[in-house]
GUBA-456083 format. One record per atom (N, C-alpha, C, O, CB): x, y, z. Coordinates in nm, 4 decimals, decimal comma, padded with zeros to 6 digits. Glycine has a CB too. Example, Ala and Ser with C-alpha at 12.3 -4.5 7.8 and 13.67 -1.06 7.14 Angstrom:
BEGIN
+----------+----------+----------+
!       c1 !       c2 !       c3 !
+----------+----------+----------+
!  01,3190 ! -00,5690 !  00,7800 !
!  01,2300 ! -00,4500 !  00,7800 !
!  01,3200 ! -00,3300 !  00,7800 !
!  01,4236 ! -00,3319 !  00,8465 !
!  01,1308 ! -00,4473 !  00,9046 !
!  01,2850 ! -00,2250 !  00,7080 !
!  01,3670 ! -00,1060 !  00,7140 !
!  01,2900 !  00,0030 !  00,7870 !
!  01,3409 !  00,1138 !  00,8039 !
!  01,4084 ! -00,0598 !  00,5725 !
+----------+----------+----------+
***
This chain:
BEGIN
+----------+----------+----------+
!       c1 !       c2 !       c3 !
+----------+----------+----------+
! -05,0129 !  01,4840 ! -04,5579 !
! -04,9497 !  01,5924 ! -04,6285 !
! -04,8141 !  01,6260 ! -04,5694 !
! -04,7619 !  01,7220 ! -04,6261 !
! -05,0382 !  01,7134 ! -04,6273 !
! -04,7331 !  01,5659 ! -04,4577 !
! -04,6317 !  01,5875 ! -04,4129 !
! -04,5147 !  01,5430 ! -04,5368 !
! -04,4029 !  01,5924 ! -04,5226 !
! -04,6334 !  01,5199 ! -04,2794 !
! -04,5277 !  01,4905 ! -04,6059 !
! -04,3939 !  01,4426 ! -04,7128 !
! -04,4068 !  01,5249 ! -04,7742 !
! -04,5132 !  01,5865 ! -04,7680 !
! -04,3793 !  01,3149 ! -04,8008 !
! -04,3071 !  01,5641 ! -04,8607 !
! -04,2679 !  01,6555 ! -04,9757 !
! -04,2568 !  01,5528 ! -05,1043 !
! -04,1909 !  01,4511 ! -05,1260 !
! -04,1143 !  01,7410 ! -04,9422 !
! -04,3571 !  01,6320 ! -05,1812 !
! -04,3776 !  01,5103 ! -05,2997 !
! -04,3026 !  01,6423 ! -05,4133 !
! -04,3139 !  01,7647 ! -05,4069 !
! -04,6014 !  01,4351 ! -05,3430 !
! -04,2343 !  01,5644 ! -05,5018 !
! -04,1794 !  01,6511 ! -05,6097 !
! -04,2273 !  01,5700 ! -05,7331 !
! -04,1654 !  01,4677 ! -05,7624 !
! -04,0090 !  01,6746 ! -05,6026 !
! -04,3164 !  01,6032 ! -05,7951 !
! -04,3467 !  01,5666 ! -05,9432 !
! -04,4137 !  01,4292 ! -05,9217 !
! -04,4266 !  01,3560 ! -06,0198 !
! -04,2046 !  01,5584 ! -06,0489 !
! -04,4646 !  01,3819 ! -05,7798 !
! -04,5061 !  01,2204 ! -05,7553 !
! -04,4218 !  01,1409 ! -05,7768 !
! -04,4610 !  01,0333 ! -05,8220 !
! -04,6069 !  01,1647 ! -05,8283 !
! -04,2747 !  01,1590 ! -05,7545 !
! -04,1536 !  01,1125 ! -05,7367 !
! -04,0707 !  01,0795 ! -05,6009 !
! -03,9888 !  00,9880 ! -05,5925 !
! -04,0963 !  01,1911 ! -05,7992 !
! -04,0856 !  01,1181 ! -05,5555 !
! -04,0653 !  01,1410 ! -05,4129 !
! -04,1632 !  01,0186 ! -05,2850 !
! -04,2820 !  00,9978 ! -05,2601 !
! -04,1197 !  01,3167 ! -05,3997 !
! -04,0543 !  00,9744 ! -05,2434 !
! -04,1346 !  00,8523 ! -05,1380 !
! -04,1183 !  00,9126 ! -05,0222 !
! -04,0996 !  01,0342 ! -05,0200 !
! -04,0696 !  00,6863 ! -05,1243 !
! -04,1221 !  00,8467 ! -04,9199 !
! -04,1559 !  00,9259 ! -04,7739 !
! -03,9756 !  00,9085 ! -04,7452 !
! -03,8948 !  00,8296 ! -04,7943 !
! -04,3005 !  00,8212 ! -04,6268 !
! -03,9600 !  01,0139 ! -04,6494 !
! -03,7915 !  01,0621 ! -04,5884 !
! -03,7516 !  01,1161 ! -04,7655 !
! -03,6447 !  01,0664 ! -04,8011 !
! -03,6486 !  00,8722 ! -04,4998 !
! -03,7972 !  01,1773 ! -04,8406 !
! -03,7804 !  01,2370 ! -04,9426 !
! -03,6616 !  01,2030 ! -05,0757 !
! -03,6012 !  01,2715 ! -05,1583 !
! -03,7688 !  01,3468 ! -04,8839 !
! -03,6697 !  01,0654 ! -05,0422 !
! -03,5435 !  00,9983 ! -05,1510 !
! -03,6806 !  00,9812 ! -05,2782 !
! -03,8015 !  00,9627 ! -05,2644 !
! -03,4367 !  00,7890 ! -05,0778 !
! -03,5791 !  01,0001 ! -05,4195 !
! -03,6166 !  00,9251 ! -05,5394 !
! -03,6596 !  00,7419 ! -05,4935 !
! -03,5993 !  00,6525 ! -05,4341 !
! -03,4666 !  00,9416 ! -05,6538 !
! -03,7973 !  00,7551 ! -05,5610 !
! -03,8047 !  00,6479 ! -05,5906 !
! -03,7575 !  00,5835 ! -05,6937 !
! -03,7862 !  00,6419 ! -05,7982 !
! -03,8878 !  00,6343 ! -05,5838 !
! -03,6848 !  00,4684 ! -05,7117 !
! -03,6430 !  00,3454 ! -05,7681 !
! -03,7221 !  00,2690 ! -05,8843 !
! -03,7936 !  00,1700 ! -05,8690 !
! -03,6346 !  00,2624 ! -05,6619 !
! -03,6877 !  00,3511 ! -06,0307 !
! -03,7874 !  00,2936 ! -06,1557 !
! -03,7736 !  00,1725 ! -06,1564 !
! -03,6812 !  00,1169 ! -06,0970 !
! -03,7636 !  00,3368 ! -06,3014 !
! -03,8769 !  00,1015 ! -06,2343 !
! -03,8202 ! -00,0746 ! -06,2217 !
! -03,6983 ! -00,0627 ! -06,3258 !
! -03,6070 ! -00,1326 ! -06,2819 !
! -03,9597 ! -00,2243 ! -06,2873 !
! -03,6739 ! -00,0220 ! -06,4060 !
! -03,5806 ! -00,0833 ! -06,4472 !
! -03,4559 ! -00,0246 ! -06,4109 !
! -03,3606 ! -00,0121 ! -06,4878 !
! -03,5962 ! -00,1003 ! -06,5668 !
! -03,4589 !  00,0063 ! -06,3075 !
! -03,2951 !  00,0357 ! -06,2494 !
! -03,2552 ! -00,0591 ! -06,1229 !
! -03,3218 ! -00,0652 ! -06,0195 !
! -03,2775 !  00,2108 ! -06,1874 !
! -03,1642 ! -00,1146 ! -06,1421 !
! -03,1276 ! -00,1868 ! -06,0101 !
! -02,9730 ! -00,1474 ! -05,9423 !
! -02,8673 ! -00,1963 ! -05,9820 !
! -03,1315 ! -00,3536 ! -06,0451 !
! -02,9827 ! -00,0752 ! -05,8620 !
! -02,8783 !  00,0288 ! -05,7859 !
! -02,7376 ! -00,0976 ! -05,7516 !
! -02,6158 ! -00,0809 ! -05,7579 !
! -02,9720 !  00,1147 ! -05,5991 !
! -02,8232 ! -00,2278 ! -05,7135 !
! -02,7045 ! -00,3114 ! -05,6998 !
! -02,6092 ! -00,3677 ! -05,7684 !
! -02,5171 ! -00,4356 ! -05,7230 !
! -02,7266 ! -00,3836 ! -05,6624 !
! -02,6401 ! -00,3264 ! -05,9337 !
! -02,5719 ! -00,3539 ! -06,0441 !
! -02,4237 ! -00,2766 ! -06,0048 !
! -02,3281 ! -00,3474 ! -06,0365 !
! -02,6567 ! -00,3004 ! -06,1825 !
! -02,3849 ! -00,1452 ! -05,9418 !
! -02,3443 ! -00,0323 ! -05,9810 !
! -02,1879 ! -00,0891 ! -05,8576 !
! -02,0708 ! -00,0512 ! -05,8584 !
! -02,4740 !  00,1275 ! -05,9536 !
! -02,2682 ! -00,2018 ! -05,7566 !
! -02,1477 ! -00,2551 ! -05,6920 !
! -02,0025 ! -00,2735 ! -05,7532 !
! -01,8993 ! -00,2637 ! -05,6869 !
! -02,1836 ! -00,3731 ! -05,6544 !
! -02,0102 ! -00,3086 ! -05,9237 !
! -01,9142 ! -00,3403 ! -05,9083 !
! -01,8442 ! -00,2462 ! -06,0477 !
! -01,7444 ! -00,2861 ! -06,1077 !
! -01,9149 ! -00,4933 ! -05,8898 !
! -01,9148 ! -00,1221 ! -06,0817 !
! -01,8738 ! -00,0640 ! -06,1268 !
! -01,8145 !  00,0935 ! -06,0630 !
! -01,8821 !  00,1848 ! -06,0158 !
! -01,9455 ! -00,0855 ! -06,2043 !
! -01,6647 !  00,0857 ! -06,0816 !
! -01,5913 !  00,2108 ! -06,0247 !
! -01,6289 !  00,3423 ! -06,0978 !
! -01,6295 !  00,3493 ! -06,2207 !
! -01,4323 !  00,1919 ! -06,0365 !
! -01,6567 !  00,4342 ! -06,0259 !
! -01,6508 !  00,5888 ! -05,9864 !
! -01,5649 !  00,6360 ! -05,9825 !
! -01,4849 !  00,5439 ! -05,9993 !
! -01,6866 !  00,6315 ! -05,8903 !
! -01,4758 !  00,7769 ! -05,9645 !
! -01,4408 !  00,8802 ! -05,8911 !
! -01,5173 !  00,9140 ! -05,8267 !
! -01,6368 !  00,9291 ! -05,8519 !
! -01,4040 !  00,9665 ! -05,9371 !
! -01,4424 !  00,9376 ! -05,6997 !
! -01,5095 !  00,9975 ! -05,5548 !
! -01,5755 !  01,1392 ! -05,5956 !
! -01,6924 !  01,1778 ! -05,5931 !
! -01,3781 !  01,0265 ! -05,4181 !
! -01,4739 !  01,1916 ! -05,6280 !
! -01,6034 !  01,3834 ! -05,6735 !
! -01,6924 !  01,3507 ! -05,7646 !
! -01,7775 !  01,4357 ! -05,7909 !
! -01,5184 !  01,5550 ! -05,7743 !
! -01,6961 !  01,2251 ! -05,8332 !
! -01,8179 !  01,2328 ! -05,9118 !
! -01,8847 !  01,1802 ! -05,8422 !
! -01,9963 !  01,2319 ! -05,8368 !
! -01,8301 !  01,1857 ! -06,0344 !
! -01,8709 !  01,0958 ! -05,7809 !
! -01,9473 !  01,0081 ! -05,6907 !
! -02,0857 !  01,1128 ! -05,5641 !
! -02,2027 !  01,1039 ! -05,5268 !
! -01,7961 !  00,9179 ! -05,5906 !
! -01,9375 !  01,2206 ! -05,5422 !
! -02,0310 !  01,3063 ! -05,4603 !
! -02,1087 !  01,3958 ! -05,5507 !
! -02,2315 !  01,3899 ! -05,5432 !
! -01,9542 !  01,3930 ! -05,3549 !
! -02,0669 !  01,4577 ! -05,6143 !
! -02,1516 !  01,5261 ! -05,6875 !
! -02,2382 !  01,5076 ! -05,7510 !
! -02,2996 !  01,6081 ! -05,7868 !
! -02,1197 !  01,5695 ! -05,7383 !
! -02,2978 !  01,3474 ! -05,8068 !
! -02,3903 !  01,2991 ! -05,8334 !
! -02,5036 !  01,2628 ! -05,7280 !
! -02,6256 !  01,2567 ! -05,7436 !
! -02,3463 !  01,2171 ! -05,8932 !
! -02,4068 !  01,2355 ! -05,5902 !
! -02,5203 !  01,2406 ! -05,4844 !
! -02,6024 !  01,3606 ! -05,4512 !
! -02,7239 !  01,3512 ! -05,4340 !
! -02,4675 !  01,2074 ! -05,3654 !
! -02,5510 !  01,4500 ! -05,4439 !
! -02,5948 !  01,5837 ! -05,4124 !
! -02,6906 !  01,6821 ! -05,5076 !
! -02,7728 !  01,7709 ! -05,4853 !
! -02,4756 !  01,6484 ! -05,3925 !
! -02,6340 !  01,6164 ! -05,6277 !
! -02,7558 !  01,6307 ! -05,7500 !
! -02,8988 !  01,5646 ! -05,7563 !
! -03,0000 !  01,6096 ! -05,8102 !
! -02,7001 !  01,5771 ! -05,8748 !
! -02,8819 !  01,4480 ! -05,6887 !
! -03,0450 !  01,2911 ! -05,6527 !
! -03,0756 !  01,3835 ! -05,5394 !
! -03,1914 !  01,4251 ! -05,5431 !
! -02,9981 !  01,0508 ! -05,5777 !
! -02,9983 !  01,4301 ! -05,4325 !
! -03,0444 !  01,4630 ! -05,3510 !
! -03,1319 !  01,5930 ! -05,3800 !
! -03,2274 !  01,6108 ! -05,3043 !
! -02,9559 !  01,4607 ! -05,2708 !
! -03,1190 !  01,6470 ! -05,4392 !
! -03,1723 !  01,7734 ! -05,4541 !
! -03,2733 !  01,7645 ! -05,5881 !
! -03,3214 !  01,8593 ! -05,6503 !
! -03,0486 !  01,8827 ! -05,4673 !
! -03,2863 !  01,6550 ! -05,6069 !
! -03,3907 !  01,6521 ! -05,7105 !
! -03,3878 !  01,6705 ! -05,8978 !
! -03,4764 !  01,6801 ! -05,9827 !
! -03,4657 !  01,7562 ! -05,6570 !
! -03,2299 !  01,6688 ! -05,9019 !
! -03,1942 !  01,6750 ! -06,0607 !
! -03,1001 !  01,5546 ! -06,0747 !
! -02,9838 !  01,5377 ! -06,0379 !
! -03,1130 !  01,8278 ! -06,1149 !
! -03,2025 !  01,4631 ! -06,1506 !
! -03,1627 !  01,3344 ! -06,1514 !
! -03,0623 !  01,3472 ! -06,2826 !
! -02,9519 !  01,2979 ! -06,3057 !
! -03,2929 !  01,2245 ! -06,1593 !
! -03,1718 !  01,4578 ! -06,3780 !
! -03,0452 !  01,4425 ! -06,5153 !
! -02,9287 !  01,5341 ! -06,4837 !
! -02,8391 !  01,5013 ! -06,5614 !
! -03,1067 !  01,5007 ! -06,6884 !
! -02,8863 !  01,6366 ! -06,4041 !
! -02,7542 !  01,6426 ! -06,3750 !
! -02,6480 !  01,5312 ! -06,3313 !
! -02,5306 !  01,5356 ! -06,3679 !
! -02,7571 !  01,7219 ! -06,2926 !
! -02,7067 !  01,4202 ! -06,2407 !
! -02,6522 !  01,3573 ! -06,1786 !
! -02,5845 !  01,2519 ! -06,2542 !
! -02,4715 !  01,2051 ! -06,2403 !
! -02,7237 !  01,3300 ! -06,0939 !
! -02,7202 !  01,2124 ! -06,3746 !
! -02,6606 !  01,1317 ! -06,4424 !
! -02,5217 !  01,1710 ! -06,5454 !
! -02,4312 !  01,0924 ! -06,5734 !
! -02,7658 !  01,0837 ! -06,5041 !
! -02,5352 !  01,3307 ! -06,5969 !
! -02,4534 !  01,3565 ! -06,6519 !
! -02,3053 !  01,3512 ! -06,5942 !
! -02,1993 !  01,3334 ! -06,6542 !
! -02,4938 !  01,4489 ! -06,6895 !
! -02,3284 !  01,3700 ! -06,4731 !
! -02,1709 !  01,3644 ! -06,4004 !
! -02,1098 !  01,2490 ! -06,3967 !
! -01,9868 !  01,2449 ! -06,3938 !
! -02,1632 !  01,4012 ! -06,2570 !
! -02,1827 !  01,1418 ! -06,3962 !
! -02,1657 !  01,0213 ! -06,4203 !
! -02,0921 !  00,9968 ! -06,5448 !
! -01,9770 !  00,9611 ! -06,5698 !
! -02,2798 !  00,9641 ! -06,4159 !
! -02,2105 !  01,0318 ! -06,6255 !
! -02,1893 !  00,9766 ! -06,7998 !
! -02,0009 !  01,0049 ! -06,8138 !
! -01,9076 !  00,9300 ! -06,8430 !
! -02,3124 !  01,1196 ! -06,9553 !
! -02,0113 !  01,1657 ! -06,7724 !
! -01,8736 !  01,2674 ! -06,8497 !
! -01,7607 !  01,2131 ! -06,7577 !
! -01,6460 !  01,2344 ! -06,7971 !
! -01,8864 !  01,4791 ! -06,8328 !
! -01,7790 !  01,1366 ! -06,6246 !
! -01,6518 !  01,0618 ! -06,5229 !
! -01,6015 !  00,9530 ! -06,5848 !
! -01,4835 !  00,9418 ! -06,6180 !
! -01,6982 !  01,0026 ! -06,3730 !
! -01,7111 !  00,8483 ! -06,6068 !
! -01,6596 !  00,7289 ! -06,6801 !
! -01,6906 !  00,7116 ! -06,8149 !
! -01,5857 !  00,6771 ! -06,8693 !
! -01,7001 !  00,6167 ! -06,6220 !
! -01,7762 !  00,7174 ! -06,8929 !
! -01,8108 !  00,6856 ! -07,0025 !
! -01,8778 !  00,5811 ! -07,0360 !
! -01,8684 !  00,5241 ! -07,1448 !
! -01,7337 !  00,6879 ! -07,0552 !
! -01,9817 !  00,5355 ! -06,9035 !
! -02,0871 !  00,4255 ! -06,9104 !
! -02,1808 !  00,4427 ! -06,9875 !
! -02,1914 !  00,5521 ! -07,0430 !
! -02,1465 !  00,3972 ! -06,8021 !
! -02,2642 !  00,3507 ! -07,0093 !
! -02,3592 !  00,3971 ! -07,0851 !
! -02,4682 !  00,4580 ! -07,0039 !
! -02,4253 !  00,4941 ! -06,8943 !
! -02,4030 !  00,2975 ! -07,1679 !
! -02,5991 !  00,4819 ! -07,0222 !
! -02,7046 !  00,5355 ! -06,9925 !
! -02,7532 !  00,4146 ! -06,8369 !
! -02,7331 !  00,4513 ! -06,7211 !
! -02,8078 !  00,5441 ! -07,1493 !
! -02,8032 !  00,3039 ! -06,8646 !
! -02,8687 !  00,2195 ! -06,7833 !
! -02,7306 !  00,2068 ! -06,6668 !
! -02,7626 !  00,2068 ! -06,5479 !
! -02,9292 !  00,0686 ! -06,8729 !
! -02,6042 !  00,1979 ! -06,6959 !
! -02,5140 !  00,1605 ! -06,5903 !
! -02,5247 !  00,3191 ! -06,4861 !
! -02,5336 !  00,3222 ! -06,3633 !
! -02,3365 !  00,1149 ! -06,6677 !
! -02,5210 !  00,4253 ! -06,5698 !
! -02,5183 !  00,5570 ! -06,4545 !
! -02,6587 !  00,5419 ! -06,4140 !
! -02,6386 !  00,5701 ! -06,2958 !
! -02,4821 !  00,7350 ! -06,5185 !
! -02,7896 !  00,5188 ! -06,4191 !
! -02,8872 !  00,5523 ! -06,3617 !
! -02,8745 !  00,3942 ! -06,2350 !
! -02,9113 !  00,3873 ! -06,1177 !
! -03,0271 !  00,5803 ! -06,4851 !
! -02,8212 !  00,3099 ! -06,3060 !
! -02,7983 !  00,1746 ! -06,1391 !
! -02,7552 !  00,2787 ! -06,0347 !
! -02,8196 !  00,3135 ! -05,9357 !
! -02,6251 !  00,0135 ! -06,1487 !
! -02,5623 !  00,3478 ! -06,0983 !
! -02,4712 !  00,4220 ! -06,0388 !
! -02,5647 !  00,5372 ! -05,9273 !
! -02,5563 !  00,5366 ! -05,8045 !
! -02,3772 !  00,4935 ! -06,1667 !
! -02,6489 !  00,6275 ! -06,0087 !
! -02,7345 !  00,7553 ! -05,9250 !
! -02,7816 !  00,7186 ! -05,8117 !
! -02,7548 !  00,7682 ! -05,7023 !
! -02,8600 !  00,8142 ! -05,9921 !
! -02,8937 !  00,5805 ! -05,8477 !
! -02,9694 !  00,5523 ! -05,7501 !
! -02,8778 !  00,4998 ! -05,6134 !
! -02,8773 !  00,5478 ! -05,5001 !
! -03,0693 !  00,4522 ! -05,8068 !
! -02,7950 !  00,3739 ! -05,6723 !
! -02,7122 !  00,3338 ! -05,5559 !
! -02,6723 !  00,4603 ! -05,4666 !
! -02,7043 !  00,4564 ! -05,3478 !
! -02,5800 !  00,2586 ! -05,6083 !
! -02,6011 !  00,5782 ! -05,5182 !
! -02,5561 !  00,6723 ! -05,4499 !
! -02,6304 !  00,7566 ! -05,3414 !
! -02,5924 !  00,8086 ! -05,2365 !
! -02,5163 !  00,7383 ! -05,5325 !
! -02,7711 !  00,7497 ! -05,4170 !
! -02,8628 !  00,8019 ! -05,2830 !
! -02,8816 !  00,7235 ! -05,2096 !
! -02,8671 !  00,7636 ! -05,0942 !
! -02,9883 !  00,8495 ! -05,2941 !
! -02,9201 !  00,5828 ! -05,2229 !
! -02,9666 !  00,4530 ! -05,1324 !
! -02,8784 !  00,4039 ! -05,0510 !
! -02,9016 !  00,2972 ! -04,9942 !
! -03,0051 !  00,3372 ! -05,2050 !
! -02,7171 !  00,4988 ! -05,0229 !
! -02,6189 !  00,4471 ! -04,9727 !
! -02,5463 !  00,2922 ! -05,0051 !
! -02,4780 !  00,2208 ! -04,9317 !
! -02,6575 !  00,4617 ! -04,8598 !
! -02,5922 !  00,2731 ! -05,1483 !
! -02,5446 !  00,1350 ! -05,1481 !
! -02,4259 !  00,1420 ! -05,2356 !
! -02,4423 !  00,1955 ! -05,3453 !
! -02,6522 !  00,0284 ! -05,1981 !
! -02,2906 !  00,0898 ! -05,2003 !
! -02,1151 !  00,0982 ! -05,2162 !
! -02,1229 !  00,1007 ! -05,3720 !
! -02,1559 !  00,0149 ! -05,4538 !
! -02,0037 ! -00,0584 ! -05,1439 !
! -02,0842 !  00,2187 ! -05,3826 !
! -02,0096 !  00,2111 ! -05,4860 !
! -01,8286 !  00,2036 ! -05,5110 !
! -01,7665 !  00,3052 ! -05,4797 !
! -02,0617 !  00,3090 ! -05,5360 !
! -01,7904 !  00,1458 ! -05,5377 !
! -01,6329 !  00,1269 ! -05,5738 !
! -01,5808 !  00,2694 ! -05,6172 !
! -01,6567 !  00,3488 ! -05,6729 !
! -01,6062 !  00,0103 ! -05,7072 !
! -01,4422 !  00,3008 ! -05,5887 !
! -01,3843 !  00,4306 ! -05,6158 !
! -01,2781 !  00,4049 ! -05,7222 !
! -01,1793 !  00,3316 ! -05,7195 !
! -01,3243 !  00,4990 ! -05,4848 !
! -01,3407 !  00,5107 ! -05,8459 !
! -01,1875 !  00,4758 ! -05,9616 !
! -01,1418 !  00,5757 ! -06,0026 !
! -01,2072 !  00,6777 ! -05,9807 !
! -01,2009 !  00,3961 ! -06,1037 !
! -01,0331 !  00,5860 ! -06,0660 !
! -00,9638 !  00,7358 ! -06,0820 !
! -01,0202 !  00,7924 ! -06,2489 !
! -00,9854 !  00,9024 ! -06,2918 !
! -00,7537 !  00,7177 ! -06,0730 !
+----------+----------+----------+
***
């Protein structure tokens, strides 16, 4: 009982788990803005995945499957590219 489970979402050290059909490494080579970038982290982090994605959506204008690669990468620390 030491983890914090949110909705049976939540894996141990309290990151989102990773749906299958998202693969965070897709998101390598698609550019961000940095404030969206953060502000989408800080949204996964805190447990509102659909804010996060929205900050996404309204920065670049990806579609749906490219911002949820984008979210996850951002919590999993994995590089995302910086675009204006």
């Amino acid at each position: 009982m030491g983890t914090e489970v949110f909705g049976g979402r939540k894996k141990e050290g309290g990151l989102p788990k990773i749906p299958r059909s998202v693969d965070p490494r897709r998101a390598r080579s698609l550019a961000v803005p940095a404030e969206a970038q953060a502000d989408a982290r800080m949204f996964m982090l805190g447990g509102d995945t659909f804010r996060a994605l929205k900050v996404i959506l309204d920065a670049t204008g990806y579609d749906l499957r490219q911002a949820r690669d984008i979210v996850y990468a951002l919590v999993y620390d994995i590089e995302v590219p910086r675009g204006t």
